[in-house]
N, C-alpha and C positions, 0 to 999 in steps of 0.2 A: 650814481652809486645807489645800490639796494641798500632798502633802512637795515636788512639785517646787516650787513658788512660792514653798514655804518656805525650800526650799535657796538660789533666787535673792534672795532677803530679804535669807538672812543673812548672801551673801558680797556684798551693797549696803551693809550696813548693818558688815562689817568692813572695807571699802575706802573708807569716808568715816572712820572713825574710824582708821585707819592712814594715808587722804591728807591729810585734815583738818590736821594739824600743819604737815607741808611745804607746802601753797595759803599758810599765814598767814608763813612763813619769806617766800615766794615773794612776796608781796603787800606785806611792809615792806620788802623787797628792790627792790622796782618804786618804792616810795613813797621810797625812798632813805632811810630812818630807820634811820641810823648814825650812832652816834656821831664826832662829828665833824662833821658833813656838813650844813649848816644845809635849812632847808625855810624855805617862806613863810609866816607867822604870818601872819591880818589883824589879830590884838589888837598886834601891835608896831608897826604902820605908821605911818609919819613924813612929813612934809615939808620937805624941805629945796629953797633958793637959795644957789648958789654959782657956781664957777668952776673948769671943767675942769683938771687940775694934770696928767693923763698919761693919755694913752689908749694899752691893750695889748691882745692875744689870749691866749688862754691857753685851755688845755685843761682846763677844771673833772670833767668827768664822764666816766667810762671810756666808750669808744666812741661819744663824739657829737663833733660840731662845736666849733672852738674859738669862745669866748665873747668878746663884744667886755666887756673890763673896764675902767673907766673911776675914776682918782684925781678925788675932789671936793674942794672946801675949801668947806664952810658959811662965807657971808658973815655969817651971825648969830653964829658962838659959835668961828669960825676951827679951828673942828674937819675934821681930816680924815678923809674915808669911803672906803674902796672901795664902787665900784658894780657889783655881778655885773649887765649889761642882759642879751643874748639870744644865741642863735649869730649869730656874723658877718655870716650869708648872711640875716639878717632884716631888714639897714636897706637901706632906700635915703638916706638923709640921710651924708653927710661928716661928721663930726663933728671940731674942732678944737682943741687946747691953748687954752686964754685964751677960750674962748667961754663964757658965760653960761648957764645951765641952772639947770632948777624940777623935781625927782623927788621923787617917790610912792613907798614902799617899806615891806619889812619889814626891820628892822635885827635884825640877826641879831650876837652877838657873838662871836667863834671865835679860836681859841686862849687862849683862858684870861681875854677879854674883852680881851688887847694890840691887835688889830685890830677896828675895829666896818667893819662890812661890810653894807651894804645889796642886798635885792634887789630892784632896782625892778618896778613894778609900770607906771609913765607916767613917762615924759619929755619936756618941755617946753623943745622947743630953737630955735634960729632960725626962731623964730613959728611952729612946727608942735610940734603934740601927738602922741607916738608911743607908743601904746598894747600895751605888753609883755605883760600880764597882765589875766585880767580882775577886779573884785572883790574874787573868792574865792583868788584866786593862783594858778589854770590859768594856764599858760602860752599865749600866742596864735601859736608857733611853731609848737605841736606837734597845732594843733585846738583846746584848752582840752575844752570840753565837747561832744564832738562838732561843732563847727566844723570849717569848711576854714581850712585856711592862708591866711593872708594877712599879706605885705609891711610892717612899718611905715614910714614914712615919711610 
């Protein structure tokens, strides 16, 4: 090996192992893995039928869109959930107090398990199926897997 290739070698090979640390900071930082801060499991995923009880916005995630959040009451077990759906600007459907609803999600438990908190994945509202998430729990606001955006409703 020429010293010059070797010299570029080894300041490649000290700049991955000095960036290397920060990329993995920078990567659970994108994946939002903080504490606190739920994510979408597909081993927690539920189904629940119930009945809209409040629908709000709110701002869940620094610098994005506020979130359309949605109180449920399970018709089965009279339990109630919050439902984190999508940014606002993702539905085209109305959505109404006392209306009927069938969601897919992962239940997520936050603050010490006193609030259980689903994040849906489908919604099944005045006979339209609105597809949040795909699966795997990509979001379909944002692309998911390299997708375009698209509307639910």
């Amino acid at each position: 090996m020429e010293p010059k290739c070797f010299k570029i070698t080894m300041i490649l090979a000290l700049a991955i192992i000095i960036f290397l640390p920060i990329t993995g900071d920078l990567t659970a930082e994108l994946r939002q893995e903080k504490p606190g801060r739920p994510f979408y499991n597909v081993d927690r995923e539920i189904t629940i039928e119930g009945q809209i009880e409040d629908i709000r916005f709110e701002q869940r995630y620094e610098k994005r869109a506020s979130f359309l959040i949605l109180k449920v009451r399970d018709k089965n077990t009279g339990e109630v959930y919050e439902v984190e759906t999508a940014p606002a600007w993702f539905f085209q459907v109305d959505l109404h107090k006392g209306e009927n609803i069938r969601l897919i999600g992962s239940l997520a438990e936050v603050d010490g398990e006193q609030k259980k908190l689903i994040m849906a994945r489908e919604m099944r509202v005045q006979n339209q199926t609105i597809t949040l998430r795909d699966r795997r729990g990509f979001p379909a606001w944002s692309g998911g897997q390299g997708r375009q955006r698209k509307r639910g409703g």
